[in-house]
N, C-alpha and C positions, 0 to 999 in steps of 0.2 A: 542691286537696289530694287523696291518692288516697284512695279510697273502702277506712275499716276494712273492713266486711263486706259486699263487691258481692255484689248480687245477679243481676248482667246485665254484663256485660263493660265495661269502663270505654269511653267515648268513646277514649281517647288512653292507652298503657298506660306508661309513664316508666320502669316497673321493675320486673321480675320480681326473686325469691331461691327459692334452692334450698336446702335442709338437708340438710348429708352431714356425715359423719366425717370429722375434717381429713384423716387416712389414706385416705380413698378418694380427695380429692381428689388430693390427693399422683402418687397412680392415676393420676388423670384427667389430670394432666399430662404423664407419660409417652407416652400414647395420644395427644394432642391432643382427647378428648372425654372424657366422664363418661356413664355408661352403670348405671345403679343397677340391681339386680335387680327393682324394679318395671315396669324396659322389656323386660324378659323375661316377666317374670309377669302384667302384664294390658298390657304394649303399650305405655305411656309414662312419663317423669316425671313426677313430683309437682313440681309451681310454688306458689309464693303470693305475694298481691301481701305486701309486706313489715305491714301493719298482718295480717293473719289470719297469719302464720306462723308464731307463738307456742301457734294452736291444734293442728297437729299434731305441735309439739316435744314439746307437752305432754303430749300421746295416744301417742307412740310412745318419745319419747327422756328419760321421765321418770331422773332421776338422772345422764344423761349430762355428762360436762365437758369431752366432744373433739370437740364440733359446731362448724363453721364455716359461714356464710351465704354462698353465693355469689350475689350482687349482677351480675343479668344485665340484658343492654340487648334488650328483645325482638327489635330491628328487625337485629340478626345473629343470630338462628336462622333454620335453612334450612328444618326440620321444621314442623308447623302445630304450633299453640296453641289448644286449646278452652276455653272457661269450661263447667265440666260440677259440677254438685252433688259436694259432700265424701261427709261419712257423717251420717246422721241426727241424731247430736246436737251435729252446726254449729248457731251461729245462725241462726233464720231464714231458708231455703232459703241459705245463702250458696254461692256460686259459687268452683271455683278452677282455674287456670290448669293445666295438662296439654299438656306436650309431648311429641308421637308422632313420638321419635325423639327419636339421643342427643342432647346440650349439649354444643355445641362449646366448649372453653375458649376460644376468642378471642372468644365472646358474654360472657364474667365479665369486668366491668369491674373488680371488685375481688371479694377476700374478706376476711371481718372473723370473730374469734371469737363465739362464741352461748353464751356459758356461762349457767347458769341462775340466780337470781338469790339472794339468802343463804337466802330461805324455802323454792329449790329449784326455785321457778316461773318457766318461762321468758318473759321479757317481749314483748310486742309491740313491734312496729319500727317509729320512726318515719321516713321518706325524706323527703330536700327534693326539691321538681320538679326 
C-alpha cells in the first residue's frame, strides 16, 4: 500500500498526482508539458503521492471546484524527483515529491476531477498498486 504520510521516499513509487486547474491543464496540452508558475518561482513542481494530496488542496485551493488530478507514472518523467519536507504544519516531518522540470503530458496516465467534498474539504486519495 503506498505510504499516507512518507517520511523518506517510498522503496518503489507506483504513482505520483499533480493539482492544477482543469484550464491549465487544457494549457498543458497544447504545449505537450505542464509548466505551473512554481517552476518559475522556486525551480519545480509540486508532486504528492496520492494519500497526502488532500493536504495542499486544502492549504491552497480551499473553495475551488475546477481542480483536476493528474495521475502521473514516475518512470516517464525525464526531470529528477526529490522527496524534500512540505511546510511546517505537514504531519510529522512528511516528505513530498518535487519535480525540477516541466511534466510531460505523456507521463499523465490519466486525469480525474478533484471536487471538494459537500463539507468543502477536499478528501484524500486512495490508488490501487
Amino acid at each position: 500500500m503506498y505510504p499516507d504520510s512518507p517520511r523518506k521516499p517510498p522503496a518503489r513509487t507506483p504513482l505520483l498526482v499533480h493539482l492544477c486547474p482543469a484550464a491549465d491543464w487544457q494549457v498543458a496540452l497544447g504545449h505537450g508539458e505542464h509548466r505551473p508558475p512554481s517552476l518559475d518561482a522556486v525551480g519545480f513542481v509540486h508532486l504528492s503521492a496520492p494519500g497526502q494530496v488532500h493536504l495542499p488542496a486544502n492549504r491552497l485551493y480551499a473553495g475551488r471546484t475546477d481542480l483536476v488530478l493528474l495521475h502521473i507514472d514516475p518512470a516517464l518523467l525525464s526531470a529528477e524527483v526529490r522527496w524534500e519536507p512540505g511546510v511546517p504544519t505537514d504531519p510529522g516531518g512528511m516528505l513530498f515529491p518535487h519535480l525540477y522540470g516541466p511534466l510531460p503530458v505523456a507521463a499523465v496516465l490519466r486525469v480525474t476531477p478533484y471536487p471538494p467534498g459537500d463539507d468543502g474539504v477536499f478528501p484524500a486519495v486512495v490508488e490501487p498498486m
